[in-house]
N, C-alpha and C positions, 0 to 999 in steps of 0.2 A: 739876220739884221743885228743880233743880239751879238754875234763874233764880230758882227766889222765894229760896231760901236768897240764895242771891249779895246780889238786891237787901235782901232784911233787913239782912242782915250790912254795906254800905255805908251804911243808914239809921241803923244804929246806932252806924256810928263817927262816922259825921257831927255825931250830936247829942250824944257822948262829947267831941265836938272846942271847942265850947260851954258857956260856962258855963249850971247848968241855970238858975239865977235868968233868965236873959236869952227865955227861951220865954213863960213867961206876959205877962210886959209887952208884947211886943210882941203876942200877941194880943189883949190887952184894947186897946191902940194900935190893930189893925185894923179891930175891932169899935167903938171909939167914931166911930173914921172915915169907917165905913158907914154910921152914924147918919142920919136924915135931921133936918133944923131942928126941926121937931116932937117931937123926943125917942122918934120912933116905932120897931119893932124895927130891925136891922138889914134890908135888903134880900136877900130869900132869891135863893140863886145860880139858873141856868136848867139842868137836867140834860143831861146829855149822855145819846145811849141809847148803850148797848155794841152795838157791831156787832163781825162777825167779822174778824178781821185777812187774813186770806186773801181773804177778798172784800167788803170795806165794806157794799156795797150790797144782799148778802144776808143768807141766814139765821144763826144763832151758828152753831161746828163740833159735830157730834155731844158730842165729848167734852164740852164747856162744857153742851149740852143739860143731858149724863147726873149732871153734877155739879149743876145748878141744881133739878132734878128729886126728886135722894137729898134736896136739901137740904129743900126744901119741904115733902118727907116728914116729915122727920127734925123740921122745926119746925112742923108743921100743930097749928092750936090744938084745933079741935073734929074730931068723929068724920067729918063731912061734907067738910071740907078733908082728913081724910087720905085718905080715900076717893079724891077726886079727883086727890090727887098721886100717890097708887099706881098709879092705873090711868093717868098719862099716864107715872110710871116705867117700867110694864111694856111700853108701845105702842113706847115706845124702845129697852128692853132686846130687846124680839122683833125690834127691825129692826133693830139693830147687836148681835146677840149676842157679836161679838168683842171691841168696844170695852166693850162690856160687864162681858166676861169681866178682861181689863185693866184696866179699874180696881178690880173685886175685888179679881183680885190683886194688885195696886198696893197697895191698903189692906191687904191682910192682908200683904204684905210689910213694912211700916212698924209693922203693930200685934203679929204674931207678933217670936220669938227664936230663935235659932239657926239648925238645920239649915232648921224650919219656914219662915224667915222667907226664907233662900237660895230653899228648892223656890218658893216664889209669887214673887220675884225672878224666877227665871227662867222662870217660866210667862209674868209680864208682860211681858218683853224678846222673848219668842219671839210672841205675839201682837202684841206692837208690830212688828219686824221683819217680819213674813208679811203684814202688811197694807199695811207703807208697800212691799214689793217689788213685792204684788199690782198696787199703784195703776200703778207704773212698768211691770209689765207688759204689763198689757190696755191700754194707750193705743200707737192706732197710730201708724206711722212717720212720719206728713207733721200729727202734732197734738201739742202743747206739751207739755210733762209735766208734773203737778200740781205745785204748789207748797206742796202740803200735803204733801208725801212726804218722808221722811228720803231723802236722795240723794250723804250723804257730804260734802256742797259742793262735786259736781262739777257742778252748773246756773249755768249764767251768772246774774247779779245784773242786770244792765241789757239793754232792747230792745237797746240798739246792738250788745250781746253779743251776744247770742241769735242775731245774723243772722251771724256772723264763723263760720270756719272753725274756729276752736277751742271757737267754742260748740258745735257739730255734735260734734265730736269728744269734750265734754263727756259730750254728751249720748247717746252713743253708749258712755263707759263706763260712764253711769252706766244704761241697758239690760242693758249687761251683767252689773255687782254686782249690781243686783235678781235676773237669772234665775240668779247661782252660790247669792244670799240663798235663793231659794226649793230649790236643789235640796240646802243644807246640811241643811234643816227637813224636805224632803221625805227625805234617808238617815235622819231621826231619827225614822220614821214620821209625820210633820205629813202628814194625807190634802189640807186644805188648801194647803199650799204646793206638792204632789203637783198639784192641780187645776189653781193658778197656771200652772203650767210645761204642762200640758194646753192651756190658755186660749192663751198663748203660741202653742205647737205651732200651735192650729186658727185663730188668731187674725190669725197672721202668717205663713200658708204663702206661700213664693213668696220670700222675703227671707232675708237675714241672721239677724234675729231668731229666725224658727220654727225656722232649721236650728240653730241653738245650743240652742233649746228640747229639738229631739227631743235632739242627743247630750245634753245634759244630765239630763233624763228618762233617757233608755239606762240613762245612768251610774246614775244613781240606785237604777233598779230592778236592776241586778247587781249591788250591792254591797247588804250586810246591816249593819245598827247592831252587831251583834257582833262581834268582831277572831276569837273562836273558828270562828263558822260563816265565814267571810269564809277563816280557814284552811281549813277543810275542804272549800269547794268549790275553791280551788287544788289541792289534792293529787288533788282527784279530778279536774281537768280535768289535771294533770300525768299521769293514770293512763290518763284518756282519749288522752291525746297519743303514749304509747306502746300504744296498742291493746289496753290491758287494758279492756275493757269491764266483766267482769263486776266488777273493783274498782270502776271511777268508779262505776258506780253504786252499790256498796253507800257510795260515801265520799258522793254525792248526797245520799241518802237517810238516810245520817247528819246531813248536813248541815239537813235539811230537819225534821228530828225537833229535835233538837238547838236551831232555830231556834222551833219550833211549842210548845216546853219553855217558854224566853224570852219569844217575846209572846203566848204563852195564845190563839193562834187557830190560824190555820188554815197558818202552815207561810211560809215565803219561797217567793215564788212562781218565783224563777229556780232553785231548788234543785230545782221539781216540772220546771220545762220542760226542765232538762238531762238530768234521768229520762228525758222524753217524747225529746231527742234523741237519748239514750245507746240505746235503745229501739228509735226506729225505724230508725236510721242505721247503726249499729253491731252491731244484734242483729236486726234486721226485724222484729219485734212491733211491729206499727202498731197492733193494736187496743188494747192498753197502753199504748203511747203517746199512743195516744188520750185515756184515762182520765189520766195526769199531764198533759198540756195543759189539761185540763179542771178538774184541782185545781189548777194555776198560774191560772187565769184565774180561779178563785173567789178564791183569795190574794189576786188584783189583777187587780179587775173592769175597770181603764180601760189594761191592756196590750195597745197594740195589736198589740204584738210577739208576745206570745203568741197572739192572735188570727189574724194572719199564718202563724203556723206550725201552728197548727191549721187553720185554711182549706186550705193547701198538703197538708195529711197528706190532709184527707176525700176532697180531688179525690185523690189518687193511692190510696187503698183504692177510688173509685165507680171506676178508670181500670183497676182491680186487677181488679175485679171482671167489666167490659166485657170483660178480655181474659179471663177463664177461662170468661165465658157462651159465647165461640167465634164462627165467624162466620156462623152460621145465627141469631143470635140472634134480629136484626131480620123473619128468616121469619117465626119463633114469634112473636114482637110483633104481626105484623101478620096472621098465621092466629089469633092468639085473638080480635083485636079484630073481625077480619070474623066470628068466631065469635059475637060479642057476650060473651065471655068477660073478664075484668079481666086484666090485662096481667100475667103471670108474676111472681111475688115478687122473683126477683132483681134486673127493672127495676124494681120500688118502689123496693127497698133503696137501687139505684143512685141515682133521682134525688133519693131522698130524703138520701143525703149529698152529692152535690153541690149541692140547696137550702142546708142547714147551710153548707156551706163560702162557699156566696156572701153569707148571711147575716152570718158572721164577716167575710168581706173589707168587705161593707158598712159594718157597725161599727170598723173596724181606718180606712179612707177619712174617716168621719163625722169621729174623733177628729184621724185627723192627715193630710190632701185630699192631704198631697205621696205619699201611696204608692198613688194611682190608676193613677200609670205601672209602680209593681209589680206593681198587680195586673192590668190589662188584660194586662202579661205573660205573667201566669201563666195567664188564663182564654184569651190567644191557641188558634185551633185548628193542630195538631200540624203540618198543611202551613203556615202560616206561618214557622214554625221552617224545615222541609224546606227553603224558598227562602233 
């Protein structure tokens, strides 16, 4: 908006700079010019088509789509042309639902006033933002970075750049603005920018990239858009620090209520997992621990952190259990099955939560491949350790 204003505003001082007399004469000058001997019309020009600036030889950008599309809508003469332009609207709105959404509120920011008009401002700045970091995220390390992407103007402008050491180093901060862009949107609840930095994580395990991903993700998920709950779980990790348990958790669980008050769902999910640690670390109630890992993971379905820690809880309750069945267990295991009997309830229970807990490690792996070397640690057997 900010180029078409510009270029208006220099159109019209240009022709402000002019007497206005002097415009039509020399049109009808050009126009008799073109004339042909014959007295015939002028010679019609040869059209140029629009192609995309990004890429000449392809398609327009989505956005030029979405604007060509409202338009045609917006001027379809008969009921059959509108028909037509709605439904190639809709085919585009369902595949770019973001770009989408952005120029909604593009439009409704310009056409509302006041407060209304700020809130759609920054709905369309925060959608703009989380897509053009997206783009810079998911492209891997040894492939160009779009040049559709807002990137600050840290990309070199020429091949000859692009190959020099200060393009690398460009291009390397601007990897990074994208993934701080996504974890600003993902503390402000954005699930999308959340996903971004997910992408990242699984995207680019093994480098630089993914290991800024996960601290940044980390980061994200410990801290809460509220300055109040953000206090309240300091005090209660200050309370934890001096070994008052049974405060930190009530100041937890303040924290957690308090947070669940604010976004109408289902609670901050680090305020459930330091329950589940205050729990079982501090108070040995692993089965309640259990249960708050379990509402932190509902909070935040794609924490692998919490998944981690509840994987590690299940194995030491099945480990709990192996030790209090004694060591005739395996007797009785192996006298009911010659019996043709089903295997004693307490080894269901057992393998049945160490299946869970490998099922968490697996999801906790899928999401972010660099903590396979945690977990093979943790599933190591107990004389590996011994050595």
């Amino acid at each position: 908006m900010r180029v078409y204003t510009l270029l208006a505003v220099s159109c019209t001082t240009s022709r402000a700079l002019l007497p206005p007399s002097s415009f039509a004469p020399a049109r009808r000058a050009s126009l008799l010019k073109s004339q042909n001997d014959d007295g015939s019309r002028p010679e019609k020009r040869e059209e140029v088509p629009i192609q995309s600036s990004v890429n000449p030889a392809g398609p327009l950008p989505v956005e030029i789509q979405l604007r060509i599309a409202k338009e045609r809508y917006r001027t379809a003469a008969d009921g059959s042309k509108k028909n037509d332009a709605e439904l190639e609207l809709s085919k585009l709105e369902l595949a770019h639902p973001e770009l989408a959404l952005m120029q909604v509120a593009s439009e409704r920011a310009r056409t509302e006033k006041g407060f209304e008009s700020w809130r759609w401002g920054k709905m369309a700045e925060e959608v703009q933002r989380v897509s053009s970091a997206l783009k810079i995220a998911a492209v891997p390390l040894d492939a160009t970075l779009p040049s559709d992407a807002h990137t600050g103007g840290l990309l070199p402008r020429t091949a000859d750049d692009a190959s020099s050491k200060a393009a690398k180093q460009a291009e390397a901060r601007s990897r990074s603005h994208a993934l701080s862009e996504l974890q600003y949107w993902a503390l402000r609840g954005n699930r999308r920018a959340e996903a971004g930095l997910l992408l990242a994580v699984s995207r680019h395990a093994g480098n630089w990239v993914g290991e800024a991903a996960d601290q940044l993700l980390r980061q994200a998920w410990g801290v809460h858009a509220d300055a109040s709950v953000n206090a309240m779980m300091q005090r209660a990790c200050d309370a934890l620090k001096k070994k008052d348990a049974e405060g930190a958790l009530k100041g937890f669980a303040a924290a957690a209520g308090r947070s669940r008050d604010i976004d109408e769902g289902k609670g901050f999910a680090d305020a459930h997992r330091w329950i589940g640690i205050t729990l079982d670390k501090a108070l040995g109630d692993d089965v309640n621990a259990q249960a708050a890992f379990e509402e932190a993971l509902d909070a935040s379905p794609h924490n692998y952190v919490v998944m981690m820690d509840l994987g590690k809880l299940l194995l030491k309750r099945a480990a709990r259990a192996k030790a209090a069945a004694g060591p005739d267990k395996d007797a009785r295991t192996i006298a009911a099955w010659l019996g043709g009997a089903p295997s004693p309830a307490a080894d269901a229970a057992e393998e049945k939560l160490e299946k869970r807990a490998r099922l968490y490690f697996e999801r906790a792996t899928s999401l972010n491949p660099a903590l396979a070397t945690d977990v093979r640690a943790v599933l190591a057997p107990a004389e590996s350790f011994a050595e």
